[in-house]
ROTORMAR-507229 format. One record per residue (C-alpha): residue in one letter; x, y, z. Coordinates in steps of 0.02 Angstrom, whole numbers, padded with zeros to 5 digits, always signed. Example, Ala and Ser with C-alpha at 12.3 -4.5 7.8 and 13.67 -1.06 7.14 Angstrom:
BEGIN
A+00615-00225+00390/S+00684-00053+00357/
This chain:
BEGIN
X-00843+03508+01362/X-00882+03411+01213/X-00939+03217+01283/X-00849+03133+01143/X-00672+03249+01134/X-00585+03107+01078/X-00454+03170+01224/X-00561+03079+01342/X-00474+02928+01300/X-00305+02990+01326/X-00358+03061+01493/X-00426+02907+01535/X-00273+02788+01474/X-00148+02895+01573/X-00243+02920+01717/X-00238+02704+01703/X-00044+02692+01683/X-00044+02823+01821/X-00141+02683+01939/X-00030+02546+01889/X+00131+02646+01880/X+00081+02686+02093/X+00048+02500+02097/X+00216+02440+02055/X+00179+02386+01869/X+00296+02431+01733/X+00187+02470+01589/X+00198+02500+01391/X+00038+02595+01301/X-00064+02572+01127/X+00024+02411+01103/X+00001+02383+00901/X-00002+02231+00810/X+00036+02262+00647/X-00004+02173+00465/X+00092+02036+00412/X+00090+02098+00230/X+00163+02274+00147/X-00012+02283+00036/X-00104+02283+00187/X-00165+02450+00274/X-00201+02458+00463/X-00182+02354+00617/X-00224+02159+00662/X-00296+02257+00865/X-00217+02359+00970/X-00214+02348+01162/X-00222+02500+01280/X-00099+02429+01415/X+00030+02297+01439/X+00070+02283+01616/X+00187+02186+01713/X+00239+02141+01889/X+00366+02055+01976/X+00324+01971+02122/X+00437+02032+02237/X+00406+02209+02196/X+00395+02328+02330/X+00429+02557+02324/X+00531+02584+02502/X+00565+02783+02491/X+00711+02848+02605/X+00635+02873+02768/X+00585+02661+02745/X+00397+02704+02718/X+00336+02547+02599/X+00211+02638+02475/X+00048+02547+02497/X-00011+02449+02328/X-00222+02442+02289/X-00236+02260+02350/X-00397+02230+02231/X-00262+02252+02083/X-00117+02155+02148/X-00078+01991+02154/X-00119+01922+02337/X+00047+01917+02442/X+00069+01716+02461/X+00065+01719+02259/X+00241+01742+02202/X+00197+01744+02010/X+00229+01869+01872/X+00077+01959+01858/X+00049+01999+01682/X-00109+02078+01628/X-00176+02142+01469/X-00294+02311+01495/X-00430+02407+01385/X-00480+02560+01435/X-00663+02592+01394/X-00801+02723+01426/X-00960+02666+01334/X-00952+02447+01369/X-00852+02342+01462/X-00783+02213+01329/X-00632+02204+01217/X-00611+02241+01038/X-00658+02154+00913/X-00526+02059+00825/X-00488+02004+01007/X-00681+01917+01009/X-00677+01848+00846/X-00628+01640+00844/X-00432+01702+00765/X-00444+01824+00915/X-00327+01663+01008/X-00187+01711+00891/X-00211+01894+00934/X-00198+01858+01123/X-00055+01737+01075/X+00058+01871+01006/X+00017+02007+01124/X+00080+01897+01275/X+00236+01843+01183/X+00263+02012+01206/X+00282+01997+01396/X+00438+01906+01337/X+00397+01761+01490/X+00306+01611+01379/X+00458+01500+01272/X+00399+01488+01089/X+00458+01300+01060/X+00329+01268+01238/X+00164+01317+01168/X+00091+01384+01327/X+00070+01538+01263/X-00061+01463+01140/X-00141+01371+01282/X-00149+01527+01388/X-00223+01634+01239/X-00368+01489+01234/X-00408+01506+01400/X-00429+01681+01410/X-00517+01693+01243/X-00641+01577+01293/X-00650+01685+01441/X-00677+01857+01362/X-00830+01793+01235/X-00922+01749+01381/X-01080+01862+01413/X-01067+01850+01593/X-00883+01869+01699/X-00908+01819+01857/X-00725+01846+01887/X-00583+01924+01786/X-00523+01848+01658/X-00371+01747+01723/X-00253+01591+01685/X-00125+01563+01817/X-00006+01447+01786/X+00105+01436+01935/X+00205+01301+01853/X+00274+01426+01733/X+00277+01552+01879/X+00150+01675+01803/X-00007+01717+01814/X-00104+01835+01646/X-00255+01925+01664/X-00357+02016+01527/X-00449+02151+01608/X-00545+02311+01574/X-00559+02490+01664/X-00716+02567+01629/X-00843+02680+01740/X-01012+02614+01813/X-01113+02685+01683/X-01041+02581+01552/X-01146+02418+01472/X-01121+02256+01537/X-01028+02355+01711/X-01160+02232+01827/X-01121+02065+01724/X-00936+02078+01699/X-00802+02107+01831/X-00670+02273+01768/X-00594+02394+01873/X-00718+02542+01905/X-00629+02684+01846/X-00677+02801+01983/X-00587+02679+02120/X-00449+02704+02002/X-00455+02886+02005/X-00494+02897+02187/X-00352+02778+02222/X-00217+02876+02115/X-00290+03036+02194/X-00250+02986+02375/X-00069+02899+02329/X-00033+03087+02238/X-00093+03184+02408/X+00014+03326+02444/X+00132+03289+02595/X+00124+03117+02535/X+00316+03024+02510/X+00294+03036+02329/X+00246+03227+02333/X+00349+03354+02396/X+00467+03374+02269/X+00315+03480+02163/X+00282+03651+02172/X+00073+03651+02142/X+00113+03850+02142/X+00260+03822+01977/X+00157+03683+01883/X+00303+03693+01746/X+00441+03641+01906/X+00344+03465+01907/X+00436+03343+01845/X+00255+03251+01779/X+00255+03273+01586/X+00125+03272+01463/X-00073+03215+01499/X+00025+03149+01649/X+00066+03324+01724/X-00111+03398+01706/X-00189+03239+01806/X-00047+03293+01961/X-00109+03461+01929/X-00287+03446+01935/X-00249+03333+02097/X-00148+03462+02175/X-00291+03586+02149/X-00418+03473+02211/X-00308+03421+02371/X-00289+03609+02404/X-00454+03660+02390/X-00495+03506+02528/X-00614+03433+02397/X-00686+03270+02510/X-00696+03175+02332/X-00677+03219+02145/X-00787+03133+02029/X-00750+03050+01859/X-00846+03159+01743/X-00750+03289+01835/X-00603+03230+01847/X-00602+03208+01648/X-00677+03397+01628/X-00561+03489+01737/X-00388+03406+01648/X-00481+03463+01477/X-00501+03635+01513/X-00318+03631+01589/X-00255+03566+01423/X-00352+03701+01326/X-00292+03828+01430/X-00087+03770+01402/X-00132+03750+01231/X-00180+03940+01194/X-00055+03995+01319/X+00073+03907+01209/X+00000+03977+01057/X-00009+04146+01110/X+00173+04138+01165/X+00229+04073+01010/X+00130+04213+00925/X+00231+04339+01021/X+00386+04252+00994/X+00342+04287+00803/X+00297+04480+00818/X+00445+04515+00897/X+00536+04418+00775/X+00472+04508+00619/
């Protein structure tokens, strides 16, 4: 598998909305900012993930089993905030882009957590937030995750990034390892688990799972059923390319039948 199938990313981005989705977070992906101006071409940034959280959030399924959340993610219980958090997804470093470093980078954080539709304009705090976490995310060394709580406003924001051990700056700058992420998703998607018995791992197209979405649950249901004690990232990432290569042609060839028969 080629290391730098730019699929890797959307493997890794789902597999992260997957983790927060289990967690209790509604989530939105590739949030763009866009140019003020028609003459201009591209984007201001772009995040991976916007999450959110409400405090009170809790999954009971019918037989009044409360699905466990990752407590290293979630807010602790005595906090009842609106936990908002702002998530890049990298491989090679664990920083953010950019036009989110650079001194207007304020104004980018600004506007993405207007988005979370929770800060009034006419306040300001958004502004004041987006300084605090700016200042946070320039810093060479995070001791802690980048966070301003502001429990007067009932919320708390955090910028964070998932990101595997391997990537620079993983020792000076606390992310979410990305293999805890995978290995917590894994064990929440267990077969026999609340959330799992209405797949068929034999009829992969009976899931209801969609998308890059679908092969992750698939590659988990193989791994589960071959009693695999762990699965590894680099894995992981390998085994749901070669699954989408191999729906890929089987689409194509079907579509090429489809057409002989046709003509």
């Amino acid at each position: 598998m080629l290391p730098d199938d730019p699929r890797r990313v959307e493997v890794l981005e789902t597999l992260s909305e997957l983790y927060l989705r289990l967690n209790g977070y509604f989530c939105m992906r590739n949030y763009l900012q866009h140019r003020p101006q028609r003459n201009e071409f591209g984007l201001l940034t772009e995040s991976d993930l916007l999450a959110m959280r409400m405090p009170y959030q809790e999954e009971v399924v019918e037989n009044g089993r409360r699905q466990p959340n990752d407590p290293s993610l979630v807010l602790p219980q005595g906090q009842t905030l609106v936990d908002c958090v702002i998530v890049e997804v990298k491989e090679p470093s664990v920083e953010f882009n950019k036009p989110i470093r650079r001194a207007d980078g304020i104004r980018r954080i600004a506007e993405t957590l207007r988005m979370f539709g929770v800060f009034p304009r006419e306040c300001g705090i958004a502004d004041k937030i987006a300084a605090e976490l700016h200042k946070k995310v320039t810093q060479d060394i995070w001791a802690e995750q980048p966070t301003a709580c502001y429990p007067e406003h009932g919320v708390s924001v955090r910028m964070v990034v998932f990101a595997p051990e391997t990537a620079k700056h993983s020792d000076q700058r606390k992310h979410f390892d990305l293999q805890k992420v995978l290995d917590f998703t894994r064990k929440r998607m267990r077969l026999g688990e609340p959330c799992a018995p209405y797949r068929m791992p034999d009829i992969p197209s009976a899931s209801p799972w969609r998308g890059c979405t679908g092969l992750i649950v698939e590659v988990f249901d193989k791994s589960h059923a071959s009693n695999e004690a762990n699965l590894r990232l680099g894995q992981f990432i390998d085994e749901v390319l070669v699954l989408w290569d191999t729906r890929i042609l089987a689409w194509s060839e079907k579509l090429q039948s489809t057409i002989t028969r046709g003509n």
